[in-house]
DRENFILUM-311637 format. One record per residue: residue number from 1; x negated, y negated, z of N, C-alpha, C in turn. Coordinates in pm, whole numbers. Atoms other than C-alpha are relative to their C-alpha. Layout:
BEGIN
+--------+--------+--------+--------+--------+--------+--------+--------+--------+--------+
! drengu !    nxx !    nyy !    nzz !   caxx !   cayy !   cazz !    cxx !    cyy !    czz !
+--------+--------+--------+--------+--------+--------+--------+--------+--------+--------+
!    NUM !      X !      Y !      Z !      X !      Y !      Z !      X !      Y !      Z !
...
+--------+--------+--------+--------+--------+--------+--------+--------+--------+--------+
***
This chain:
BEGIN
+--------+--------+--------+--------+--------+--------+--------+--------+--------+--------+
! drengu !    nxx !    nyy !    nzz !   caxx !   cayy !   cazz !    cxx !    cyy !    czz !
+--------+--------+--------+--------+--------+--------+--------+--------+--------+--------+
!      1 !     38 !   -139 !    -28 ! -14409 !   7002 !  23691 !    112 !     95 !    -40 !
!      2 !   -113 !    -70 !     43 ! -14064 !   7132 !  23664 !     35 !     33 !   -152 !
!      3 !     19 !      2 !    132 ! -14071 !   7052 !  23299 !    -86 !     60 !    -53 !
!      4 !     66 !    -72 !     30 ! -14356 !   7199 !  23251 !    -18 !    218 !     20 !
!      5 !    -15 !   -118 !    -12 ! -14286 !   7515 !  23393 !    123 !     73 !   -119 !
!      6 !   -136 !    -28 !    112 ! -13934 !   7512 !  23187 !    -69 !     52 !    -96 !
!      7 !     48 !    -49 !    132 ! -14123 !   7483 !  22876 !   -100 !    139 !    -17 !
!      8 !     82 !   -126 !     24 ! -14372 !   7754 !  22944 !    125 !    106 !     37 !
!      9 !   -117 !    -68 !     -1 ! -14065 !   7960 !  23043 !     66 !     39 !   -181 !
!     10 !    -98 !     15 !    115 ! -13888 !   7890 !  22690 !   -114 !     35 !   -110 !
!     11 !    137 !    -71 !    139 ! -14226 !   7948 !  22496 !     11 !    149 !     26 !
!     12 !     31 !   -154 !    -56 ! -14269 !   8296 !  22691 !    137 !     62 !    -77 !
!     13 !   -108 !    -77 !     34 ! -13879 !   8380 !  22608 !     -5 !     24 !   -180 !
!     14 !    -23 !     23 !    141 ! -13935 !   8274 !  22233 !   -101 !     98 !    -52 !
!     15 !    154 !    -96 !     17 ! -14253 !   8470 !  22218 !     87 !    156 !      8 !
!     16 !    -55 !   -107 !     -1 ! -14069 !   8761 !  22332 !     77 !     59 !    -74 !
!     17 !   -126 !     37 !     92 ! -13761 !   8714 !  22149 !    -77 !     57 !   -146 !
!     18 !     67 !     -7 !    127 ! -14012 !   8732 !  21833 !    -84 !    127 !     11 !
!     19 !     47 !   -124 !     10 ! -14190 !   9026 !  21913 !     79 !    116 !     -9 !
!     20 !   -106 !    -93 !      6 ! -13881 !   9235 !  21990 !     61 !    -21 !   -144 !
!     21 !   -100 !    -35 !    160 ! -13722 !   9139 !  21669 !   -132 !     23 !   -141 !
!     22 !     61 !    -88 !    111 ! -14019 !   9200 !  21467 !    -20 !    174 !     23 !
!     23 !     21 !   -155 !     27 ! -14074 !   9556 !  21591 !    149 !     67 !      2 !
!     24 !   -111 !    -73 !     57 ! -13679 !   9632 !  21562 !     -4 !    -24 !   -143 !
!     25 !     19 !    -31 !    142 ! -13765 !   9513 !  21226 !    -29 !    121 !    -60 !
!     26 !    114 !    -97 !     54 ! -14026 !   9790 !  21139 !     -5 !    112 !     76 !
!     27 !    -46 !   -137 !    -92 ! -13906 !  10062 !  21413 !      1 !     99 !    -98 !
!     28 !    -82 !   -117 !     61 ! -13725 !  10237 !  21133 !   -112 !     51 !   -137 !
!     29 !     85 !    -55 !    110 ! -14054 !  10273 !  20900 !    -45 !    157 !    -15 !
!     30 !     44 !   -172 !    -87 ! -14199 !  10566 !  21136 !    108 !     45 !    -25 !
!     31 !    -60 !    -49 !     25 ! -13906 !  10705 !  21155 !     93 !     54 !   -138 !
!     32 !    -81 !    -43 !    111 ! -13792 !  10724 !  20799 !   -135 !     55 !    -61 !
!     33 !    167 !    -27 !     63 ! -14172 !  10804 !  20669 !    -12 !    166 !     28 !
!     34 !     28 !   -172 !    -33 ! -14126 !  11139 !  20892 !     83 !     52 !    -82 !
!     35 !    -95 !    -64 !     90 ! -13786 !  11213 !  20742 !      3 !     68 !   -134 !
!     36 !    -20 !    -33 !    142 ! -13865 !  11190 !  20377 !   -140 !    112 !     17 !
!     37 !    109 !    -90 !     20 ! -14193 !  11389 !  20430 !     80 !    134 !     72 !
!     38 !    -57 !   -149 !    -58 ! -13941 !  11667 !  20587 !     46 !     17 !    -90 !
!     39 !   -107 !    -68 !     86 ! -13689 !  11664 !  20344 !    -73 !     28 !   -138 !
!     40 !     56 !    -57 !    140 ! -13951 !  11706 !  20030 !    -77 !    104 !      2 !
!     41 !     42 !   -157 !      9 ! -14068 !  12055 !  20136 !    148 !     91 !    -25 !
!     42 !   -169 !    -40 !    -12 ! -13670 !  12096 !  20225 !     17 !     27 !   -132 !
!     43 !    -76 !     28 !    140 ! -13594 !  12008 !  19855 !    -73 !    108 !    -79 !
!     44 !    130 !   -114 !     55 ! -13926 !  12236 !  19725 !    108 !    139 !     14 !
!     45 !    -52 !   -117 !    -46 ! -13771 !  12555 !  19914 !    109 !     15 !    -32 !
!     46 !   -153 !    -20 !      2 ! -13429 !  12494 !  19810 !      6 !     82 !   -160 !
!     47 !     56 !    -32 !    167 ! -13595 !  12568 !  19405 !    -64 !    124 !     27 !
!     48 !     73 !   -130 !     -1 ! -13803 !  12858 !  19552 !    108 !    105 !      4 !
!     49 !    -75 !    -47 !    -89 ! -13535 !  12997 !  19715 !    104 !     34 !   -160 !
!     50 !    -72 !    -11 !    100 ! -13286 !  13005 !  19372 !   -122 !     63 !    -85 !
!     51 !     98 !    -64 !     79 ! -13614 !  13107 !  19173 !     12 !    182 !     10 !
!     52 !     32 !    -94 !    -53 ! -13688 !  13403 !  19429 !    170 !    110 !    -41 !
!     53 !   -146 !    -48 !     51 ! -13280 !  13493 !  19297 !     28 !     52 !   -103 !
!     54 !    -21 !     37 !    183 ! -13301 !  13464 !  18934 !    -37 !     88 !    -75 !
!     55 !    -29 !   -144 !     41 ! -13178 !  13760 !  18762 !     73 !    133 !    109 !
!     56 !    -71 !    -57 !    -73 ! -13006 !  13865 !  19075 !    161 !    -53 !      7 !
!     57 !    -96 !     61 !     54 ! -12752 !  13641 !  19183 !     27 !   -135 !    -51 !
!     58 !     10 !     82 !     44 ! -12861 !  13363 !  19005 !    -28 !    -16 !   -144 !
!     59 !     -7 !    -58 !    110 ! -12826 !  13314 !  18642 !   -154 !    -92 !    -76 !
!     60 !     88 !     62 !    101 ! -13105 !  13186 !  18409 !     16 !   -179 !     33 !
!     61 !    -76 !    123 !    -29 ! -12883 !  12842 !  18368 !     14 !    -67 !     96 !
!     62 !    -21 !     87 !   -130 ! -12836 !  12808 !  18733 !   -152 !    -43 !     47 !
!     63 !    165 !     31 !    -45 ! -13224 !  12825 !  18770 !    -38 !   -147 !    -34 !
!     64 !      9 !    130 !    113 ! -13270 !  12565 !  18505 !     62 !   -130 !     60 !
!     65 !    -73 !    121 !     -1 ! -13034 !  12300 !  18631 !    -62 !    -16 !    165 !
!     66 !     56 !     24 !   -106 ! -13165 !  12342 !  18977 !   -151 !    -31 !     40 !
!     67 !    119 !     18 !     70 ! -13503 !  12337 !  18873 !    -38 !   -124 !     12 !
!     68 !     47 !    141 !     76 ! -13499 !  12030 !  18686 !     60 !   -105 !    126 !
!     69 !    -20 !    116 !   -134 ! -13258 !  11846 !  19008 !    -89 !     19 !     79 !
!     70 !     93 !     11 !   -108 ! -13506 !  11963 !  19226 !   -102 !    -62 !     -6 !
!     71 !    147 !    120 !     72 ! -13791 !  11799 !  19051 !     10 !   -108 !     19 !
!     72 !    -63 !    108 !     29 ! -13588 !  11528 !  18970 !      8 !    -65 !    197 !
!     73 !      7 !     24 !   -137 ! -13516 !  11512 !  19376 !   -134 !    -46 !     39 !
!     74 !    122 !    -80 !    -78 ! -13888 !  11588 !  19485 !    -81 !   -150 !    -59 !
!     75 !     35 !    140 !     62 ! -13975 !  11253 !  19253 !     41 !   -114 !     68 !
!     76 !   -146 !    154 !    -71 ! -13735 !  11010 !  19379 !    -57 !    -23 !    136 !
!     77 !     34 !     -7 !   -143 ! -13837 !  11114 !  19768 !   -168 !    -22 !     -6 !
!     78 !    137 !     67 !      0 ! -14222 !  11055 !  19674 !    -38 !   -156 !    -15 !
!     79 !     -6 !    106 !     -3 ! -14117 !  10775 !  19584 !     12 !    -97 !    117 !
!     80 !    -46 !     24 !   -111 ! -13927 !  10664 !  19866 !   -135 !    -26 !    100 !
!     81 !    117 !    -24 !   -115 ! -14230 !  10805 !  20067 !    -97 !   -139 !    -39 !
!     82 !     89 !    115 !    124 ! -14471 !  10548 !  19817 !     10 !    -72 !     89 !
!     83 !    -53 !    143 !    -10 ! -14248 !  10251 !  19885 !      9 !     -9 !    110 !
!     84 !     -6 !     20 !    -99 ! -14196 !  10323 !  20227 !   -171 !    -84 !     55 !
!     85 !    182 !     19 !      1 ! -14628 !  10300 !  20272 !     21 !   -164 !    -19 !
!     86 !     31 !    133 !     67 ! -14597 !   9991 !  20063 !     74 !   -108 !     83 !
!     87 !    -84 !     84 !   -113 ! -14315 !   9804 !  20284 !    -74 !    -85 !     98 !
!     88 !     34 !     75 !   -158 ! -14491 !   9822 !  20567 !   -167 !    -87 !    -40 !
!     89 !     95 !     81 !      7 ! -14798 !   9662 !  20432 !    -14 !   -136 !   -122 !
!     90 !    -71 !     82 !    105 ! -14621 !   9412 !  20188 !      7 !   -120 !    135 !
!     91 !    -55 !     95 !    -32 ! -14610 !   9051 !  20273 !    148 !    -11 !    -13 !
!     92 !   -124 !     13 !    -38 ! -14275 !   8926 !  20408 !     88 !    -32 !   -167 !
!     93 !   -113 !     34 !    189 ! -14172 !   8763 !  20013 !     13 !    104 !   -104 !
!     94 !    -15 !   -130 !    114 ! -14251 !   9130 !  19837 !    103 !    108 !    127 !
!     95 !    -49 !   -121 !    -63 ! -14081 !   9337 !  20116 !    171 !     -3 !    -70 !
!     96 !   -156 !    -35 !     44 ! -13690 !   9260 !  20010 !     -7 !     80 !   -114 !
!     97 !    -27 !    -79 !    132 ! -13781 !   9387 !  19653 !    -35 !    144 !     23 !
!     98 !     35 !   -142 !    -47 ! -13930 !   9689 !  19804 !     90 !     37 !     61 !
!     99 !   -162 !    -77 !    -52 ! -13605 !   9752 !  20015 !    108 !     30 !   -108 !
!    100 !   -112 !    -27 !    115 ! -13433 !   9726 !  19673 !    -22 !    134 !    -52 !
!    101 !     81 !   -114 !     93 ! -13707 !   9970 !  19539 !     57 !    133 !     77 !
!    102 !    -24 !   -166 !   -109 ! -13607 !  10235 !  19854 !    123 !     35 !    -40 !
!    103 !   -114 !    -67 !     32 ! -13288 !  10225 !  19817 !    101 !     43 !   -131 !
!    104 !    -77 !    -54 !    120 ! -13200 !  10251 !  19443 !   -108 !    142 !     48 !
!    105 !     78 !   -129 !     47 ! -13469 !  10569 !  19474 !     85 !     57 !    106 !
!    106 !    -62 !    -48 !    -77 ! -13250 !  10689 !  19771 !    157 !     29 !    -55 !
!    107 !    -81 !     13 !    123 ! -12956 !  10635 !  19547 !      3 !    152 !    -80 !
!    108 !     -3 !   -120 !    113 ! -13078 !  10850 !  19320 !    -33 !    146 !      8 !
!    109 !     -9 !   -140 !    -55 ! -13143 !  11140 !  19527 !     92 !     28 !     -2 !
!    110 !   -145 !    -69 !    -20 ! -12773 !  11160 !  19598 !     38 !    -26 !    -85 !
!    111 !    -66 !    -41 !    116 ! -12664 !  11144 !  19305 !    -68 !     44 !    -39 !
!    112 !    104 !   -111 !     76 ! -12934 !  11410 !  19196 !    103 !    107 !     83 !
!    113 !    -72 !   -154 !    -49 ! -12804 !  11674 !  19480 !    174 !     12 !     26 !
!    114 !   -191 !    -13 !     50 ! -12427 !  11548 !  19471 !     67 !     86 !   -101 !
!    115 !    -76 !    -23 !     78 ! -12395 !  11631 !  19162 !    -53 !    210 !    -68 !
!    116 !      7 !   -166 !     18 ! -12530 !  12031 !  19157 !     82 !     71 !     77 !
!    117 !    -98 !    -91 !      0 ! -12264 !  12199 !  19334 !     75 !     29 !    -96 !
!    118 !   -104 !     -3 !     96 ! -12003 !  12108 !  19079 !    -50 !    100 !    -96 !
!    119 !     45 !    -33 !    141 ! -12197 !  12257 !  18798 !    -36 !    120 !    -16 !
!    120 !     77 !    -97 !     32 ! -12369 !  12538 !  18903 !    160 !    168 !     42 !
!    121 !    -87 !   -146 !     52 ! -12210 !  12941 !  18852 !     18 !    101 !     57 !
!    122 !     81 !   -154 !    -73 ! -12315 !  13154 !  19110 !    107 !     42 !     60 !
!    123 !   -104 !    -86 !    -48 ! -12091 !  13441 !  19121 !     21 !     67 !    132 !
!    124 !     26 !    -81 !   -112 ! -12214 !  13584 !  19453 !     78 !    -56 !    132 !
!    125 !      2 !    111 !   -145 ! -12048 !  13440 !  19766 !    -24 !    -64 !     39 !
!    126 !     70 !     41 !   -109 ! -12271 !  13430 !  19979 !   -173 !    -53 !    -44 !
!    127 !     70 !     88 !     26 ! -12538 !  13317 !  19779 !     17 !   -161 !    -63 !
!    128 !    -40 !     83 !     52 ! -12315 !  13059 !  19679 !     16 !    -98 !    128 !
!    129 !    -44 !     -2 !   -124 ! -12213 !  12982 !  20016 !   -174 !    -89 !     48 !
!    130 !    118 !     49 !    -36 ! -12587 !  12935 !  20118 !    -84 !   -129 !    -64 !
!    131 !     32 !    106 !     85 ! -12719 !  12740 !  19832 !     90 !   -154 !     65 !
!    132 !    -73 !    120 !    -77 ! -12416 !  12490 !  19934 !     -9 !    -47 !     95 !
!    133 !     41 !     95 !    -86 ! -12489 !  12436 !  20261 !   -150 !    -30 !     34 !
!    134 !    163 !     65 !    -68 ! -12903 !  12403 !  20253 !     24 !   -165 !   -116 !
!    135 !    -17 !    137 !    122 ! -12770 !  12136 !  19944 !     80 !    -80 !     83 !
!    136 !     -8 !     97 !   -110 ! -12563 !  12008 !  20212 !    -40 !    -58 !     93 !
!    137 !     61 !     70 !   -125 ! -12771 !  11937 !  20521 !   -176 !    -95 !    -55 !
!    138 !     56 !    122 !     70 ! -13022 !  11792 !  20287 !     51 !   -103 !    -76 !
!    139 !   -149 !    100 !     34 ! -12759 !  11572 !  20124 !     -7 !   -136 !     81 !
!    140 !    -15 !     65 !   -128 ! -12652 !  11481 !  20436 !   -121 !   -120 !    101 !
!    141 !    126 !     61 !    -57 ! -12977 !  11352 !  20571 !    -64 !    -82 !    -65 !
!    142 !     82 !     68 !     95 ! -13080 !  11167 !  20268 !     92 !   -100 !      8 !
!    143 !   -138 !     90 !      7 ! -12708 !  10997 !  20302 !    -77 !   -116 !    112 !
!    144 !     -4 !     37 !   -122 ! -12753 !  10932 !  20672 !   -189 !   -145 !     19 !
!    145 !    109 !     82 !    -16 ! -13150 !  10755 !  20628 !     57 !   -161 !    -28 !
!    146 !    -71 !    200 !     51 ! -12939 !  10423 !  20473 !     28 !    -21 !    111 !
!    147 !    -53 !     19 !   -170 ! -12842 !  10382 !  20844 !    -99 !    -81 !     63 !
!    148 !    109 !     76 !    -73 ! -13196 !  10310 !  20972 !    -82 !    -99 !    -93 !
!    149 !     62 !     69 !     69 ! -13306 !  10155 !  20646 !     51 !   -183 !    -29 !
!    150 !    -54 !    103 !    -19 ! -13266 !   9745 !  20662 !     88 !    -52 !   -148 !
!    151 !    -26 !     46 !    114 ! -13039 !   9602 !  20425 !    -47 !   -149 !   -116 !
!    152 !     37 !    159 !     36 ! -13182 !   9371 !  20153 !     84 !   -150 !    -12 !
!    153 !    -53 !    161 !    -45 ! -13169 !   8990 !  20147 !    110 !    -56 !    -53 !
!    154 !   -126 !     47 !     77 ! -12846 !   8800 !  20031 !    -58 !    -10 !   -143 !
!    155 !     56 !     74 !    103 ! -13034 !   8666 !  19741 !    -20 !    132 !    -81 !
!    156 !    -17 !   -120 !    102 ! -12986 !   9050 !  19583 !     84 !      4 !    -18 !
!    157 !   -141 !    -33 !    110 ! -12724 !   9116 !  19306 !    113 !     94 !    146 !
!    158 !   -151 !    -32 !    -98 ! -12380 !   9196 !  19501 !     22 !    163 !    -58 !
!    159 !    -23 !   -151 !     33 ! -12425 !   9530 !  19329 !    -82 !     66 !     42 !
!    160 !    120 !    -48 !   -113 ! -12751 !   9616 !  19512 !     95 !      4 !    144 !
!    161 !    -11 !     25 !   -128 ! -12600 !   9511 !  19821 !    144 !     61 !     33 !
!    162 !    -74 !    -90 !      1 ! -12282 !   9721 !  19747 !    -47 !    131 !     40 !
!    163 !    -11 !   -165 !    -13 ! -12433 !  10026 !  19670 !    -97 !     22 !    157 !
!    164 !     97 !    -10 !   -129 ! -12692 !   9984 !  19992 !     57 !    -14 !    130 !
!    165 !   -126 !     19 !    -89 ! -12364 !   9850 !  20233 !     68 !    129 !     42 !
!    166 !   -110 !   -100 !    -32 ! -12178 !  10162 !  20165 !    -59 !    118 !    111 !
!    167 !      9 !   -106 !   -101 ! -12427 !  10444 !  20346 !     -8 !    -52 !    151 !
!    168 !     31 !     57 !   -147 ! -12490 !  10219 !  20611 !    151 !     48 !    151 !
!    169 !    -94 !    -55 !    -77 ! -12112 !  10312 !  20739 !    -13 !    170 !     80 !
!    170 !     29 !   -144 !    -21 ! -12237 !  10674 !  20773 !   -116 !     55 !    141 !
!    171 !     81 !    -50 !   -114 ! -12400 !  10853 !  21096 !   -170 !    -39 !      0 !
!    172 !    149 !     33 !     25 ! -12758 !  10770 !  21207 !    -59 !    130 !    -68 !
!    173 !     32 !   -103 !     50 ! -12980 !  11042 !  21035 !    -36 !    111 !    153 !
!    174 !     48 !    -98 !    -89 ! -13073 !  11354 !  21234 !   -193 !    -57 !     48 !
!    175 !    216 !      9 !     12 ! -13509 !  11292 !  21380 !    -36 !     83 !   -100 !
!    176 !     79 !   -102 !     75 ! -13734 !  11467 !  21146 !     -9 !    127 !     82 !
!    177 !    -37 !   -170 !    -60 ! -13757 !  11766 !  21434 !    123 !     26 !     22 !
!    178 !   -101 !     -3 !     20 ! -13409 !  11790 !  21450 !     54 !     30 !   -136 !
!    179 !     -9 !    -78 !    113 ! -13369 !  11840 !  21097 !      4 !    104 !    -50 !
!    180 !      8 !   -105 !      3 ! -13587 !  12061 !  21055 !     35 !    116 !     56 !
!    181 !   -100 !    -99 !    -89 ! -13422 !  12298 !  21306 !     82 !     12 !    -43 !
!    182 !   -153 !    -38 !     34 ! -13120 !  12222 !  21185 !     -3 !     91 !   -167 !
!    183 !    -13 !    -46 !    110 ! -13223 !  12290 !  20819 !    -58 !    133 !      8 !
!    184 !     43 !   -147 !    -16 ! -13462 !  12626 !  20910 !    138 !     79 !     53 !
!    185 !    -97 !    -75 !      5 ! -13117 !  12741 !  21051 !     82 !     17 !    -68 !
!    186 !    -51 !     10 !    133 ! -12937 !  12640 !  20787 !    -43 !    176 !   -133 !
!    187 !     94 !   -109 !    103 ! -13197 !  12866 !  20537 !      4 !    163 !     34 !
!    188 !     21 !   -110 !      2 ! -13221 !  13131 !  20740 !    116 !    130 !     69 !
!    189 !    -78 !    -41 !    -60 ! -12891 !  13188 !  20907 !     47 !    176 !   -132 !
!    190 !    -64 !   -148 !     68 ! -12758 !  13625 !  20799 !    103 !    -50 !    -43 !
!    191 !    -94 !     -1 !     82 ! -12530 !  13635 !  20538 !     78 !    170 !    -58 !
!    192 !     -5 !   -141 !     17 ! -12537 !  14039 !  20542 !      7 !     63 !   -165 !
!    193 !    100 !    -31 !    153 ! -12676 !  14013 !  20154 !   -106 !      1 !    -10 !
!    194 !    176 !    -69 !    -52 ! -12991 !  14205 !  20233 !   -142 !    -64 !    -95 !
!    195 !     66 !     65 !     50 ! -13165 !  14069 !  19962 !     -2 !   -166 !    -49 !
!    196 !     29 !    206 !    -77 ! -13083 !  13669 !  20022 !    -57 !    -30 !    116 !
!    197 !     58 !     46 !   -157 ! -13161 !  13737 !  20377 !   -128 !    -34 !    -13 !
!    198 !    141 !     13 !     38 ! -13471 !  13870 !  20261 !    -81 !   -157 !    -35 !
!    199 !     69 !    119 !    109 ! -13547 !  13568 !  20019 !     40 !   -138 !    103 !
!    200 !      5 !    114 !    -44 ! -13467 !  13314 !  20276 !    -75 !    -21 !    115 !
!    201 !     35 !    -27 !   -142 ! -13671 !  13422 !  20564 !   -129 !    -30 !     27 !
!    202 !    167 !     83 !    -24 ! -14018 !  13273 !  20440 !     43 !   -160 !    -32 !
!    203 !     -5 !    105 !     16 ! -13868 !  12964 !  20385 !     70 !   -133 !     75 !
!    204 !     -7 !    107 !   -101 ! -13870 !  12761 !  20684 !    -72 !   -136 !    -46 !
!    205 !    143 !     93 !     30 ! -14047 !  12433 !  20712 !    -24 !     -7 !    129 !
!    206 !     48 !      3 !   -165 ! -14273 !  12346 !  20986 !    -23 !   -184 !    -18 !
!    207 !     49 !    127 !    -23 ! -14449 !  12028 !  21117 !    -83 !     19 !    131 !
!    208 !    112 !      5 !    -90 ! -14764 !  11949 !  21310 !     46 !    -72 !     99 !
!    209 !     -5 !    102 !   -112 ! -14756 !  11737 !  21645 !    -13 !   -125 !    -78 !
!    210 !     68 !    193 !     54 ! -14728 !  11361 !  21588 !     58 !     33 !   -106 !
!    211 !    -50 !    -40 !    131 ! -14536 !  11493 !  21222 !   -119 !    -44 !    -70 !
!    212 !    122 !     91 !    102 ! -14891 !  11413 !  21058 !    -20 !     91 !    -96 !
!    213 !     13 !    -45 !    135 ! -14876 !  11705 !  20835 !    156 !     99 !    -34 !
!    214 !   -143 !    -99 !      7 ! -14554 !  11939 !  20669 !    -74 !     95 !    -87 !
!    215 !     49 !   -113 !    104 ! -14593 !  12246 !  20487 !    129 !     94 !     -5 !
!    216 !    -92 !    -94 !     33 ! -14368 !  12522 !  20373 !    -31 !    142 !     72 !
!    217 !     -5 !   -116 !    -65 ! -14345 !  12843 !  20552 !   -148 !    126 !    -47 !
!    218 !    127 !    -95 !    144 ! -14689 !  13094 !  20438 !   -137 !   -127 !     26 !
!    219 !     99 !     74 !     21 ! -14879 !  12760 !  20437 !    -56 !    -32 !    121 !
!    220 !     29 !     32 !   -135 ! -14897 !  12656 !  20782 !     18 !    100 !     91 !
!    221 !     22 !    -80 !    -74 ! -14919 !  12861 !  21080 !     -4 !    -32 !    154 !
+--------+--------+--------+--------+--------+--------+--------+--------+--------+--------+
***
């Protein structure tokens, strides 16, 4: 009897044991699924926002290069979004290559918005000033998702598992509402350049209950 109880004991713990580590597996799907669907209106508005400039204090050139990273961004994070979808409904032997797939496309966001400060011209301050930090707290948040995202299996190239090792040292990400707060203040914080204020003041983002839909400022309500 005693034995028998043991073993149903040790089944129950193993049972458990296996349920908890599959849903810390797959915890971080939801939560990264909201993220990237925040930060690709984020990335949208950051192009409106330099557009709504252009011929003020933004030059032709700076449009252009921001433009094309923003695209270039707005791709990469659909992606992300894609592969994320696909993960979670991927048998266990396709999911590592799909963690490879997230994180070179995560990859390549930051080195999409890394590399537009350096380059761009904008003589203005404070529209310089601004641009830099909405390019930073989206940055930042695209850095910070390698945190909750799992790292793939040994059996990936030591250069996958480099470049996917390194964000993992970096802060958990901000929640998707948290973000966005942080980034609508970001956008819309006074700079007392009447016409940036202006141009930054429709370009919040929102989000529904449950994050089931995003939209850009104008669209939602």
């Amino acid at each position: 009897m005693k034995k028998a109880v043991i073993g149903r004991a040790l089944a129950a713990g193993i049972l458990c044991g296996t349920m908890m580590w599959t849903a810390c597996s797959t915890a971080w799907i939801s939560e990264a699924e909201q993220i990237v669907a925040a930060l690709i209106p984020a990335t949208a508005n950051l192009v409106t926002l330099v557009a709504t400039l252009q011929g003020k204090s933004i030059s032709a050139g700076d449009l252009q290069t921001i433009q094309s990273a923003g695209a270039q961004a707005g791709t990469e994070l659909q992606l992300m979004q894609s592969l994320i979808t696909q993960y979670q409904k991927a048998d266990a032997t396709a999911q590592p290559e799909l963690l490879s797939q997230i994180q070179t496309a995560m990859s390549a966001v930051q080195s999409t918005l890394d590399s537009l400060p350096p380059v761009l011209n904008i003589k203005d301050a404070a529209t310089q000033a601004k641009i830099s930090a909405v390019i930073g707290i989206v940055l930042s948040e695209v850095q910070s998702v390698a945190a909750i995202v799992p790292l793939v299996s040994a059996s990936t190239s030591p250069e996958m598992m480099a470049t996917a090792g390194k964000p993992m040292r970096k802060r958990p990400p901000l929640t998707a509402g948290e973000f966005v707060t942080s980034y609508n203040a970001t956008m819309t914080a006074k700079t007392g350049n009447a016409e940036l204020d202006h141009a930054t003041t429709g370009l919040r983002i929102h989000v529904h209950k449950k994050f089931t839909s995003w939209a850009s400022a104008g669209l939602l309500k």
